[in-house]
Structures are given as structure tokens and as C-alpha cells.
C-alpha positions as semicolon CSV with decimal commas, in nm:
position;residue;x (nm);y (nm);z (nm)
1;X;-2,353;6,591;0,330
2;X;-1,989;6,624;0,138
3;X;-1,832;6,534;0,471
4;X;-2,041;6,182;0,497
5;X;-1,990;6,163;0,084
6;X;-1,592;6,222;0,162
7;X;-1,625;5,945;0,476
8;X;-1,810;5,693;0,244
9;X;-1,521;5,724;-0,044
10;X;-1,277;5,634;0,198
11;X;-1,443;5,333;0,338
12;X;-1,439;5,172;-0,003
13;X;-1,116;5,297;-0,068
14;X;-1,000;5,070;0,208
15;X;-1,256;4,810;0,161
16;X;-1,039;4,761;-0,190
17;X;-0,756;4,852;-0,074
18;X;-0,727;4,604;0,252
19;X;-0,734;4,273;0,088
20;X;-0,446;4,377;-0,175
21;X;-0,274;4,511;0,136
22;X;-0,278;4,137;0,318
23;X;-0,219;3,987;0,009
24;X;0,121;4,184;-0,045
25;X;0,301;3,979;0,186
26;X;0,228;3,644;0,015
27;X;-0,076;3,397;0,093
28;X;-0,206;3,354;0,439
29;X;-0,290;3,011;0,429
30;X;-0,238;2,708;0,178
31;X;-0,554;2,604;-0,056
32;X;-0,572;2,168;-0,090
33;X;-0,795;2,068;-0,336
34;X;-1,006;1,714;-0,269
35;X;-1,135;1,502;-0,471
36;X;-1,367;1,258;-0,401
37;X;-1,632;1,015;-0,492
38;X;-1,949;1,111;-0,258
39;X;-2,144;1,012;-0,498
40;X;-2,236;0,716;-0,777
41;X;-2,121;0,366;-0,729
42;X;-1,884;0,415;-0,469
43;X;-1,999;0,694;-0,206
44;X;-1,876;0,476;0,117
45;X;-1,468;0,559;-0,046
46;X;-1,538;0,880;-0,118
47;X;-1,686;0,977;0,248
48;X;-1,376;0,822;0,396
49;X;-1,133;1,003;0,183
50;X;-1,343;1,335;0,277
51;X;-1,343;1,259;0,621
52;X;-1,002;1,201;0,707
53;X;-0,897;1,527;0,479
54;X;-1,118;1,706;0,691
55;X;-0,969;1,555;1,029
56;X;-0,626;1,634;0,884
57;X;-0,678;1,991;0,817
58;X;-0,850;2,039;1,156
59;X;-0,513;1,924;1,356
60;X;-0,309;2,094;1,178
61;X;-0,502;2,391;1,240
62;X;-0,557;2,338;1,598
63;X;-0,177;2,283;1,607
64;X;-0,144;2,629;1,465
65;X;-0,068;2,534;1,089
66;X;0,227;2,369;0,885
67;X;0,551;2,556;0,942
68;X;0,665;2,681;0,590
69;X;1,030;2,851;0,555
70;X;0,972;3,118;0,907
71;X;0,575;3,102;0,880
72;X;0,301;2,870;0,975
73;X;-0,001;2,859;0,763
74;X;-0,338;2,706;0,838
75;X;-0,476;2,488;0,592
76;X;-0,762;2,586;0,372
77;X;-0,977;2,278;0,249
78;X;-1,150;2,280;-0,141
79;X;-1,357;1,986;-0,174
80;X;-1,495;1,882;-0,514
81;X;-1,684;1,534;-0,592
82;X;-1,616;1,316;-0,865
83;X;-1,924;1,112;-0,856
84;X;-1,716;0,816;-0,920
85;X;-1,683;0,970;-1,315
86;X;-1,356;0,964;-1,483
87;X;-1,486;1,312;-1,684
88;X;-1,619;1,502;-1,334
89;X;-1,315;1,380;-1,169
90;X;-1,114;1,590;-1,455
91;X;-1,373;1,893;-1,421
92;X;-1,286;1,847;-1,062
93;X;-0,924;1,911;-1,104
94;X;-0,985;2,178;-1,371
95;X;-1,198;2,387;-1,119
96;X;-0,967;2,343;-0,826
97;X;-0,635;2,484;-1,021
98;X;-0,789;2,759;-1,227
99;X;-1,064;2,885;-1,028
100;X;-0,999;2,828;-0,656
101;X;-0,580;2,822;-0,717
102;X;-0,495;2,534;-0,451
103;X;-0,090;2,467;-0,444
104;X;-0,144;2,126;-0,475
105;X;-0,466;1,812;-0,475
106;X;-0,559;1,491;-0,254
107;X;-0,742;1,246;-0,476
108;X;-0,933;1,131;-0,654
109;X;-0,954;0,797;-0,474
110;X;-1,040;0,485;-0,750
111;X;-0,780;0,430;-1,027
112;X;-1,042;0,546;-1,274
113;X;-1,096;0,875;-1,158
114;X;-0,740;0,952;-1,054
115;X;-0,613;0,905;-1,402
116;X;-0,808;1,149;-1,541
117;X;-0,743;1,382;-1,296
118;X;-0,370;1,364;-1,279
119;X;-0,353;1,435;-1,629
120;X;-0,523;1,769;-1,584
121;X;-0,283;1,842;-1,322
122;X;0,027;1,757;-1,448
123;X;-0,061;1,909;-1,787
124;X;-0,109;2,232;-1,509
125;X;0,249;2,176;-1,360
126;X;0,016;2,089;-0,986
127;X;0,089;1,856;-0,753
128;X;-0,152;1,547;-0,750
129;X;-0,107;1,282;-0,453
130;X;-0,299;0,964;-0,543
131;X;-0,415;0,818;-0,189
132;X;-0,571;0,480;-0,303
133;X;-0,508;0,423;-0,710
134;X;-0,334;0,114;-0,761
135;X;-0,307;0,106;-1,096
136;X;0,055;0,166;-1,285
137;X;-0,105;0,438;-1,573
138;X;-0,131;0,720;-1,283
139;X;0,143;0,816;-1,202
140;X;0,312;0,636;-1,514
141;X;0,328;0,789;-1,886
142;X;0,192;0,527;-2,079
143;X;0,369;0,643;-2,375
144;X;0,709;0,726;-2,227
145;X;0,715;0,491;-1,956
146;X;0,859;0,751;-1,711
147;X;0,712;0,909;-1,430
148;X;0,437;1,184;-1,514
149;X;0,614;1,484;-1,374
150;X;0,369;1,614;-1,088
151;X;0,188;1,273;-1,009
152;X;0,287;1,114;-0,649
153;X;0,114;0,798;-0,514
154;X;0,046;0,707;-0,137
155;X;-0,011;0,373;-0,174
156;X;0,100;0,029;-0,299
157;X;0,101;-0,085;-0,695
158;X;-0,135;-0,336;-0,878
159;X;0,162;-0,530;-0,963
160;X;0,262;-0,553;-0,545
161;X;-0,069;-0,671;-0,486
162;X;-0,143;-0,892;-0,700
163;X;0,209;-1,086;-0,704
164;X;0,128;-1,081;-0,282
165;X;-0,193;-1,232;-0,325
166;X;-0,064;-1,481;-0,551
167;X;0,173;-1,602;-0,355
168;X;-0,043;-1,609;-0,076
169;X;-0,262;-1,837;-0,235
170;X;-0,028;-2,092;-0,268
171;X;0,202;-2,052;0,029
172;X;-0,061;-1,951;0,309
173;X;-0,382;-2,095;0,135
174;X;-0,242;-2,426;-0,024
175;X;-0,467;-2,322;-0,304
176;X;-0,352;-2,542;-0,606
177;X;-0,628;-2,431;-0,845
178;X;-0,746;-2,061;-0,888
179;X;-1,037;-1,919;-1,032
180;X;-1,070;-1,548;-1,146
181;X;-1,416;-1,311;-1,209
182;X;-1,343;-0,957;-1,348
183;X;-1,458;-0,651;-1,482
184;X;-1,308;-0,625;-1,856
185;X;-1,424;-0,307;-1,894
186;X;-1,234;-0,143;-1,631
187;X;-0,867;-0,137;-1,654
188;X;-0,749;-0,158;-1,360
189;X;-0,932;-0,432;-1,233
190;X;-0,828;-0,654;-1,550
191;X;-0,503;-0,553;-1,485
192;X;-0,475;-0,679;-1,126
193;X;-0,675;-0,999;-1,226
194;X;-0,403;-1,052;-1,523
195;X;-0,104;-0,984;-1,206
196;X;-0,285;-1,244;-0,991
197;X;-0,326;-1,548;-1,267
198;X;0,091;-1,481;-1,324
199;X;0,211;-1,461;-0,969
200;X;-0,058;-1,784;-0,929
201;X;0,087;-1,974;-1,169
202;X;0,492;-1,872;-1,105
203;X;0,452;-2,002;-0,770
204;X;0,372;-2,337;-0,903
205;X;-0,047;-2,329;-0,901
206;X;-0,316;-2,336;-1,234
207;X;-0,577;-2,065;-1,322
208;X;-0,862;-2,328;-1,460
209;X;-1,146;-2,061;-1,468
210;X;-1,058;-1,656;-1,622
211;X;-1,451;-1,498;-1,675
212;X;-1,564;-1,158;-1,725
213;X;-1,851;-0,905;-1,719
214;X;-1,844;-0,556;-1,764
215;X;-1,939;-0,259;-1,525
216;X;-2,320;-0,260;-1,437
217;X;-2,387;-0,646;-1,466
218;X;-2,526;-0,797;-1,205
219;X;-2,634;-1,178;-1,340
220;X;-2,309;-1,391;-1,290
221;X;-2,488;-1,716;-1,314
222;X;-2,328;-1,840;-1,649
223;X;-1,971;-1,745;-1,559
224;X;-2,042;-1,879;-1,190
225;X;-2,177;-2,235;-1,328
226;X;-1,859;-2,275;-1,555
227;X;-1,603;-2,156;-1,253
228;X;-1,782;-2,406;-1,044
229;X;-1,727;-2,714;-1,304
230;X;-1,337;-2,595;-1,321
231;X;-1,326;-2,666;-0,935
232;X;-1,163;-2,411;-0,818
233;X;-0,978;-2,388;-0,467
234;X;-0,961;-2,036;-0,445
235;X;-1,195;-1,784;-0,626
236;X;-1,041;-1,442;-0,679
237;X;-1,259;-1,124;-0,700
238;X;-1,096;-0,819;-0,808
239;X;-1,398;-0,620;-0,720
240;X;-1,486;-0,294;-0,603
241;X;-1,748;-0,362;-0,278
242;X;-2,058;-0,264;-0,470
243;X;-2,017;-0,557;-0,655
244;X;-1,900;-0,829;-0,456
245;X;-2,208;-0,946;-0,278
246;X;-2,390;-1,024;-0,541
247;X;-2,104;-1,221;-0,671
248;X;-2,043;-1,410;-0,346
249;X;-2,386;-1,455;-0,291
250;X;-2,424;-1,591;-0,646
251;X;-2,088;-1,828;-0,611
252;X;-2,229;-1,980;-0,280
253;X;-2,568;-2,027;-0,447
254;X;-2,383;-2,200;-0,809
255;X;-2,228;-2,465;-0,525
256;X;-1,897;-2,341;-0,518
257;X;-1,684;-2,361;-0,213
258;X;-1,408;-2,168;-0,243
259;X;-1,228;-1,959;-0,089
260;X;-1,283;-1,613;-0,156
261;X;-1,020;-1,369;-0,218
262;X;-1,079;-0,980;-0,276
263;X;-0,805;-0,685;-0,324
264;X;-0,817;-0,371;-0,162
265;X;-1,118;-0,272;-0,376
266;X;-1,311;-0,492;-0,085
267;X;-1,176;-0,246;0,186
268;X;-1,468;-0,100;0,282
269;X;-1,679;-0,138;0,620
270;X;-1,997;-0,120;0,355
271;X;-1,868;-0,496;0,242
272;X;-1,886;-0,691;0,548
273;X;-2,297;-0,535;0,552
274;X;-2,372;-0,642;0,218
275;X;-2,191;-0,927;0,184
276;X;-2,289;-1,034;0,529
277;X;-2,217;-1,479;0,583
278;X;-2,128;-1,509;0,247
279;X;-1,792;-1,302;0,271
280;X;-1,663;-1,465;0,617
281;X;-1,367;-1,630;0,561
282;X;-1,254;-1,474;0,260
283;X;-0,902;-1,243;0,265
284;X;-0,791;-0,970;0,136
285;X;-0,534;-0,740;0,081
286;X;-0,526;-0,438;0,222
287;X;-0,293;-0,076;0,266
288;X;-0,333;-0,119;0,635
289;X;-0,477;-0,280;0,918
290;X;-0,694;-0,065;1,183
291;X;-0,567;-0,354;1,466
292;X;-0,169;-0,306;1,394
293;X;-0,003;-0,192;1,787
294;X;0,170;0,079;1,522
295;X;0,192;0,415;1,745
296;X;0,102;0,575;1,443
297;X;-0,155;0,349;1,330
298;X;-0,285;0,376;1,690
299;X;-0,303;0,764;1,723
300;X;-0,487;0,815;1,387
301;X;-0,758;0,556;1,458
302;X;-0,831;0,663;1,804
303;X;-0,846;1,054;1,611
304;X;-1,047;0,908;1,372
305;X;-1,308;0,680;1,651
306;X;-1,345;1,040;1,859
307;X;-1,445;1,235;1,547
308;X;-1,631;1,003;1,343
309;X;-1,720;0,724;1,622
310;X;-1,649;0,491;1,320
311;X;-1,338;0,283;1,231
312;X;-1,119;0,443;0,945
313;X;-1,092;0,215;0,615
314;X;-0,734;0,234;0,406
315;X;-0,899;0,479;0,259
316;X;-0,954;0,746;0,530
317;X;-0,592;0,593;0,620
318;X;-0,390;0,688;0,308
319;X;-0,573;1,002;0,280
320;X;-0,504;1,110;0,576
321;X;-0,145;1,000;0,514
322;X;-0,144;1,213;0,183
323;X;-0,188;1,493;0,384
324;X;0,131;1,420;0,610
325;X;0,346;1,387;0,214
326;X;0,190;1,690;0,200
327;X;0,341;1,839;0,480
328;X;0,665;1,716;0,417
329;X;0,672;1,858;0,100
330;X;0,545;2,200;0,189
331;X;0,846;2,174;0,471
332;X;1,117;2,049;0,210
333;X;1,018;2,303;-0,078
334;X;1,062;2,603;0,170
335;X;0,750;2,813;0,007
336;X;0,379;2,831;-0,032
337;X;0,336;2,821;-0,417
338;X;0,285;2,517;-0,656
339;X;0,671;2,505;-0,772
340;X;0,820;2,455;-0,457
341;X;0,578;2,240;-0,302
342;X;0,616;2,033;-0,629
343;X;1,011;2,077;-0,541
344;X;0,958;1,980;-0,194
345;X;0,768;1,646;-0,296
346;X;1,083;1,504;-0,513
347;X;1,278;1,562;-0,234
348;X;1,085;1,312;0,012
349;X;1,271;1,001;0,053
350;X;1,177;0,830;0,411
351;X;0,838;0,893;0,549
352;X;0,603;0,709;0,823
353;X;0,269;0,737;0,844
354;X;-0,059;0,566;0,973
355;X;-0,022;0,330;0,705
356;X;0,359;0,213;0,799
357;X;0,686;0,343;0,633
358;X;0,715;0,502;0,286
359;X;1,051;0,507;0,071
360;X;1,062;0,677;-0,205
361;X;1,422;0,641;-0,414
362;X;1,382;0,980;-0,610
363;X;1,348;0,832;-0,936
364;X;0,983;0,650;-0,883
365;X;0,681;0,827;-0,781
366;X;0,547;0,503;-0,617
367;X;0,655;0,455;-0,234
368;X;0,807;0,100;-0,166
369;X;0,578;-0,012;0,126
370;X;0,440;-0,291;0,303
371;X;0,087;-0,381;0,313
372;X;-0,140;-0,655;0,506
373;X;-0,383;-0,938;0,409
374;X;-0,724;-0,915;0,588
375;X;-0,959;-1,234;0,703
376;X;-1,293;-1,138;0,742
377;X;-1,377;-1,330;1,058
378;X;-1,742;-1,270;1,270
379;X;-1,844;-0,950;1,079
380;X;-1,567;-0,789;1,107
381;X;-1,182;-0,731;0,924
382;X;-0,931;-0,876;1,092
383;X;-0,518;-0,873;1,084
384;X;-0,414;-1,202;0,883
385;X;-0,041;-1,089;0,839
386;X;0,212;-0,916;0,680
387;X;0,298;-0,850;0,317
388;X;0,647;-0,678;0,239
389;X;0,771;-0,592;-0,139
390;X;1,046;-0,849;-0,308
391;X;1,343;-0,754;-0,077
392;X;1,679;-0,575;-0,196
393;X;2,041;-0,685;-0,128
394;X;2,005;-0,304;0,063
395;X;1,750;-0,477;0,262
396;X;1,884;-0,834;0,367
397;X;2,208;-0,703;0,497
398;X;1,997;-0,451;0,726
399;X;1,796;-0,703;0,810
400;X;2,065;-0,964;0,896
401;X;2,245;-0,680;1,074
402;X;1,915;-0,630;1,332
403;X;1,932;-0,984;1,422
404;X;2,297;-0,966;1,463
405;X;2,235;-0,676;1,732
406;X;1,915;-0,811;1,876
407;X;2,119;-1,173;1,929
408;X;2,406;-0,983;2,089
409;X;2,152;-0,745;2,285
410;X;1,983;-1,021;2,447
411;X;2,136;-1,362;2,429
412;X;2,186;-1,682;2,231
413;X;1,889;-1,832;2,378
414;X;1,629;-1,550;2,339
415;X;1,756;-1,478;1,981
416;X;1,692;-1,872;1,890
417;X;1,336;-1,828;2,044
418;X;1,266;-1,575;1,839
419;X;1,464;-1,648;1,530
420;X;1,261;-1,963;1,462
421;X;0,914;-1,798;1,546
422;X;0,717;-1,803;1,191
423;X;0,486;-1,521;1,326
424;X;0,771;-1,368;1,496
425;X;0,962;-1,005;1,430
426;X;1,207;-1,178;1,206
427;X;0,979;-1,293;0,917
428;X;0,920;-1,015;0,693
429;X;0,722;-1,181;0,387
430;X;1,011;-1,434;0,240
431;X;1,271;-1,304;0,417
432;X;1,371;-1,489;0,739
433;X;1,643;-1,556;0,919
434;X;1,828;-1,902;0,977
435;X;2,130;-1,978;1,246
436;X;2,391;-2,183;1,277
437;X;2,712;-2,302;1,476
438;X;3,074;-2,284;1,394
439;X;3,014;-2,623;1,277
440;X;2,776;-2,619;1,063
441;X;2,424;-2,750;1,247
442;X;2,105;-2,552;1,240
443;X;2,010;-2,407;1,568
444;X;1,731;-2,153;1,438
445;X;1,551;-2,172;1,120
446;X;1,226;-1,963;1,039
447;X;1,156;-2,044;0,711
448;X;1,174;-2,422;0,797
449;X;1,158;-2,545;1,195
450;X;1,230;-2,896;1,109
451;X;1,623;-2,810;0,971
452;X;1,662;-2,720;1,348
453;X;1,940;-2,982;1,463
454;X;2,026;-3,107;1,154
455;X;2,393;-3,079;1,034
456;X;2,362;-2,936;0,645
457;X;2,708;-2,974;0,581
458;X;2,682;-3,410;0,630
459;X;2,398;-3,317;0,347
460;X;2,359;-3,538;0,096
461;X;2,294;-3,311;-0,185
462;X;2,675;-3,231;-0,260
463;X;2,533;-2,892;-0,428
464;X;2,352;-2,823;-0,072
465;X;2,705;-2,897;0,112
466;X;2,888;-2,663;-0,103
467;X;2,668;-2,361;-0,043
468;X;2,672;-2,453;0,390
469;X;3,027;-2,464;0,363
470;X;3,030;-2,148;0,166
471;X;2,888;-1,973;0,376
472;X;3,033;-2,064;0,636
473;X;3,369;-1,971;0,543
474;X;3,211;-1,620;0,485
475;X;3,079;-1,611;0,825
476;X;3,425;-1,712;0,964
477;X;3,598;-1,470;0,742
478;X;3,341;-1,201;0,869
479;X;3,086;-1,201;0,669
480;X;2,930;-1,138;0,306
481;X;2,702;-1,279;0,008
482;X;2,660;-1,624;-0,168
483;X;2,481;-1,635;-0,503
484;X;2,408;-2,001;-0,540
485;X;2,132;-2,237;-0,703
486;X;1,900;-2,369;-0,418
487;X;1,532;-2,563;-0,488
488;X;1,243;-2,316;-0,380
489;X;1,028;-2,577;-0,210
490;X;0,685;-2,333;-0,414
491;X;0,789;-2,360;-0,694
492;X;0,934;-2,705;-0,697
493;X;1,234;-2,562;-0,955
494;X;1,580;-2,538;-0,846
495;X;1,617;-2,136;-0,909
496;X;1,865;-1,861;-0,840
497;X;1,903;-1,771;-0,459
498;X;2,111;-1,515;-0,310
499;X;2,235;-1,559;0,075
500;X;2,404;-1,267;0,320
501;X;2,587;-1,423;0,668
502;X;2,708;-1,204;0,949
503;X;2,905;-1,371;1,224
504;X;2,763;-1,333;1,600
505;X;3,094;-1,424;1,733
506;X;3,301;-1,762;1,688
507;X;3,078;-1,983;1,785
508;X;2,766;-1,945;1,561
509;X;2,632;-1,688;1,266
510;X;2,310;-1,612;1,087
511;X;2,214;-1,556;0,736
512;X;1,911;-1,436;0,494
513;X;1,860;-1,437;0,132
514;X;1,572;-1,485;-0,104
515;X;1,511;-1,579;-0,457
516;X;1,621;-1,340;-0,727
């Protein structure tokens, strides 16, 4: 009996004693919280966000972990929901640092919730990646105006958005009237409806309808019948998808025949169900399109199909690409504990993921990045085109110096082809490139095909003369920038434009610039 009473002692010796053991070496995996919204108002975001965290973890476990310093660790998931509720969200974050002692959190998903969650977390010194809030205030100190210390975002800003869709609504659409519906009570969605009506009107067009209602309504009739007597040409929604088909259904109904235009609130697959004929033909803008011939873009959706057998949203896409940041930083801070991964993350400066290329300068805790606008076209979203951020001077010479090698790589006549091709690799959002020979004539122009053959310099405008044969001489002298004043045909204002030429060789050169 002492011998079994002797035996027993020693098996809980070691049942205490085993655990402390493993732990002395440091931890054996790495705890992510995420957050998301699976359930209230928006449960289609917050099962996307969940599912793509969970396909994340699982590859990197299958591919035997994230290599950390001389280890690889698997990753441990902690998923907590936020039921769409700016306070839960914050519990959320609360429980995942103090009680379950993850390194660093994915999520929340909408602006609301992420705000309150990122200020529990950077109050905790934690790590917080933001997949799919837009909105400035989270990763911004509203009171300092800096950059809250451990608050990184995976996605585009309000302000890019908005200023795109703008934009687009005058260049793409024609629109020369706007209309706007929003949510006042929700601050991010006022905020991208105040963006839109600016960029609308800079680029030459007239909100003549601005109505609200606040979170829960669901009679629009009164602000519908006033939008419709403003007559409209475009009506944008800054939404989120619960909400939109009762206000498209309602618009259609009031006699208005606008054109519909959502954010990326609209994203979801749910939408296009519930919305149903009323929706088709409207755009949107979106972090990413599910169509783009992207390798990455490609390998994460067919992941995504074989897991799910659904098409990922932006959502499940910049989730998923959180967890790559994630990675990176783990890699770059060298350790498995909140300071270094929080090291690591300040470090990242070039990154590509499902949802393109991310650049982050080290000062910002926004990536610059590119996004897409979506038609909705036969049930289903489809690739419209392209949307880039304002360019940098940076930007235009690299750009200028691609077309340089892709004209010497394969030929005058190829190069011209593709030069002048408005849906071709060199237009990226208002930058394009234009060519010209040694004496001055247009031979490629994508921003405006019928320049092509024209001589500039026998111009009539003698401002437009000086600034061909300025640039010319810089071409001939080997190249360089022009600041000049040039009319932007949106706005209808002759404005400040900047210009960078790069000779080919002596017999023609090519340029770029845009409008400061």
C-alpha cells in the first residue's frame, strides 16, 4: 500500500512538473486572437473573416509552422465574436490578451468594431491588424493625429475610396449629378459619403441630393422621393449589404434611374441575393477582385473554392492576407512574444498578397495599395477595372522607366500597340504613358488616342508649345521632370501638372505625369 501511495505521489509530481518542464524552453506554438462578427447585422463578414483565418492557420500548419529565429511554430487559433457590437468587440480583445495571452489579433472586421478593439490593444502594447476597417480613427489617434502605436491596417483608407469613386463617377460614368443616402449615425459611413460629395464635386460634377437615416431604419421613402426630384445621375450608397436592398428596391420603386454606386461595405456574396435585379448594374469598389489572373490572387481562391466550395469576398481576402503581415512580422521581429512581433511589424515595408502589393513607408500604419471597382453584371461581381492611389514622383519615373525597357525589349511597334491601349498594362488609374518622335509628333498616347499624329509643337496654344518643346529638350538631354500648367480636360481648370521624359534612343521618347 505505501509502495502504490509512493507511485501515485510521483505521478502527480510529474503531472505538475511536465508542463513547466515544456514550457522552460519558451512557447511551443504562437496564440492569434480573431475577432469577428458571426453574429448581429452582419454575420455573412464575419464568417468570411473566420473562414479564411481558419484556412490560414491550417497551411501553415500543414507546412510545418512559421519559421521564427531557428524554430518553426504551428499556429494556435483563438476565436472570439463581436456580434457586430463596438462594446463585445472590446470584451473580445480584453479576453484574448489577458486570459488566453495571444502575441498578437486579426480583426475585428467593420470600422465600428475595430476601433474599439484597437484601443484595448494598443492601450495593452498588442499587435492589432485591421483586415477590412476603412475608416482613418483606427489606426489614427484622433487627438494626436499620429499613428496609434500597435494598430496596423490591411486594407485601403476611406479617403482612397471615396476620392476613387468620385472620380470614377465622372471620368468612367459621365455622371454630372450625384446623389448621396447615408447612415449619420455611423461614422464611418458619413465619413466616406462626406469623401465622395468632395472628390464628386473637385472633378468638376454637383451633389444635388445629401439624405440621411440612422442605423435600424428601414422606410427610405421620404428621402428617396426628394433624391428622385433632384435628378440624380448617379446615386451613391455607402451601405453595409444588410441595408442596401431595401434601399435599391425602394429607389427603383420612387422612379429613380440611377446608377447605383456602393463601397466596399456592398462586398458581400449575401448582396447580389438580396438585392437580386435591382442591384445589376451598379459598381463598386472593392479590396480585390476574385477574377484578377494574379498568381496570388489565383492560389488563394482556388484554396479557398476546395475548402469552402464558395468564392472568397475581400473579406476572407484581406484576412487571410493579415495573416501573411503576420508572418512577416513574426519572421522580421526574430521571437515569439508580443514585443518583437510588434518590432517585426514596423519593420515591413514591401509585401504581396492575395489582395495585390502592400507598401508600407515606416511612418504610416496604412499600406499604399491598389484596389478595383466591381459591376455587378448577371448575378454575379465582376472585374470593372483598376483603381491605383494618387501617384508619387517615386512612382512616375519607375513607371516611365518600365516602358522605357519594355519599348527597348520588344520594339517600336509593339510598344506603340500597347502604349496607346486604354485597358492596356500601361494605364495605371491617371497615370499613362504618351510617345513621341525626335520631332515632336505623337506616335502613342493613352490618355488621349486622338493626339496620335498630331505635331504638339505647331500647337496653337503657345503655353502648350512651350511645355512640348520642354520636354523635349529634356528627352534629348537624357531625360528629367517638367512642372508646368496644363488644362485637366475633368475638371475643365487649367491646374498644376508635373511631367517625367526618358529618351528610348534618338529618334523618339516617352513621358508621364499627373496633376499635383
Amino acid at each position: 500500500m505505501r509502495k502504490l501511495s509512493v507511485v501515485v505521489a510521483m505521478l502527480l509530481v510529474s503531472a505538475i512538473l511536465l508542463p513547466a518542464m515544456t514550457g522552460c524552453g519558451g512557447p511551443t506554438v504562437i496564440k492569434v486572437g480573431v475577432i469577428a462578427e458571426l453574429t448581429g447585422s452582419m454575420p455573412a463578414v464575419g464568417a468570411s473573416g473566420r473562414d479564411a483565418a481558419k484556412l490560414a492557420a491550417k497551411e501553415i500548419n500543414k507546412a510545418g509552422g512559421i519559421q521564427v529565429g531557428e524554430k518553426k511554430y504551428e499556429v494556435e487559433l483563438f476565436i472570439e465574436d463581436s456580434a457586430a457590437d463596438p462594446k463585445k468587440a472590446a470584451s473580445a480583445a480584453k479576453k484574448l490578451i489577458e486570459e488566453d495571452g495571444v502575441v498578437a489579433i486579426i480583426g475585428p472586421n467593420s470600422s465600428s468594431n475595430a476601433v474599439a478593439a484597437a484601443e484595448v490593444a494598443n492601450d495593452a502594447n498588442v499587435l492589432l491588424i485591421a483586415p477590412w476597417s476603412t475608416n482613418p480613427t483606427t489606426t489614427i489617434d484622433e487627438k494626436t493625429g499620429k499613428p496609434k502605436k500597435t494598430i496596423y491596417r490591411a486594407c485601403f483608407t476611406d479617403e482612397f475610396e471615396s476620392n476613387a469613386l468620385g472620380k470614377f463617377a465622372r471620368e468612367k460614368l459621365g455622371a454630372a449629378k450625384a446623389g448621396v443616402l447615408y447612415d449619420n449615425s455611423t461614422a464611418v459611413l458619413e465619413n466616406q459619403a462626406d469623401l465622395f460629395r468632395k472628390s464628386f464635386e473637385k472633378n468638376g460634377g454637383q451633389v444635388v441630393a445629401s439624405e440621411t437615416f440612422k442605423t435600424g431604419d428601414t422606410d427610405y421613402s421620404a428621402q428617396m422621393g426628394r433624391i428622385k426630384a433632384a435628378g440624380p445621375d448617379v446615386l451613391f450608397l455607402p451601405s453595409y449589404y444588410a441595408d442596401v436592398a431595401a434601399q435599391v428596391k425602394q429607389a427603383r420603386a420612387a422612379g429613380i434611374t440611377a446608377t447605383f454606386i456602393g463601397s466596399d461595405a456592398w462586398s458581400t456574396p449575401e448582396l447580389i441575393k438580396t438585392g437580386g435585379a435591382d442591384v445589376e448594374g451598379s459598381y463598386l469598389c472593392n479590396h480585390y477582385s476574385s477574377e484578377s489572373p494574379d498568381e496570388l490572387t489565383k492560389k488563394f481562391v482556388e484554396s479557398y473554392k476546395a475548402e469552402y466550395d464558395a468564392v472568397p469576398d475581400d473579406v476572407a481576402a484581406l484576412n487571410y492576407d493579415s495573416f501573411s503581415l503576420l508572418e512577416s512580422a513574426l519572421d522580421l521581429g526574430g521571437k515569439v512574444d508580443r514585443a518583437s512581433v510588434l518590432e517585426g511589424m514596423g519593420d515591413v515595408r514591401s509585401f504581396r498578397g492575395a489582395t495585390g502589393q502592400f507598401e508600407f513607408d515606416g511612418k504610416s500604419h496604412d499600406p499604399e495599395k491598389s484596389g478595383v471597382i466591381i459591376q455587378i453584371l448577371n448575378g454575379k461581381f465582376n472585374w470593372f477595372s483598376d483603381i491605383y492611389p494618387s501617384p508619387t514622383r517615386a512612382q512616375v519615373e519607375a513607371f516611365v522607366e518600365e516602358a522605357v525597357k519594355y519599348a527597348k525589349d520588344n520594339g517600336q511597334e509593339k510598344a506603340l500597340a500597347v502604349f496607346s491601349d486604354r485597358n492596356g498594362d500601361f494605364v495605371r488609374g491617371e497615370l499613362y504613358i504618351y510617345a513621341y518622335d525626335k520631332d515632336g509628333k505623337v506616335i502613342a498616347h493613352g490618355g488621349t488616342a486622338n493626339l496620335v499624329g498630331q505635331n504638339l509643337i505647331e500647337m496653337k496654344d503657345p503655353n502648350g508649345v512651350m511645355v512640348i518643346q520642354e520636354l523635349r529638350k529634356l528627352a534629348q538631354g537624357g531625360g528629367g521632370w517638367l512642372e508646368y500648367m496644363w488644362n485637366n480636360p475633368l475638371t475643365g481648370k487649367v491646374e498644376p501638372k508635373v511631367g517625367y521624359v526618358l529618351p528610348v534612343d534618338e529618334t523618339w521618347w516617352l513621358g508621364s505625369g499627373y496633376y499635383e
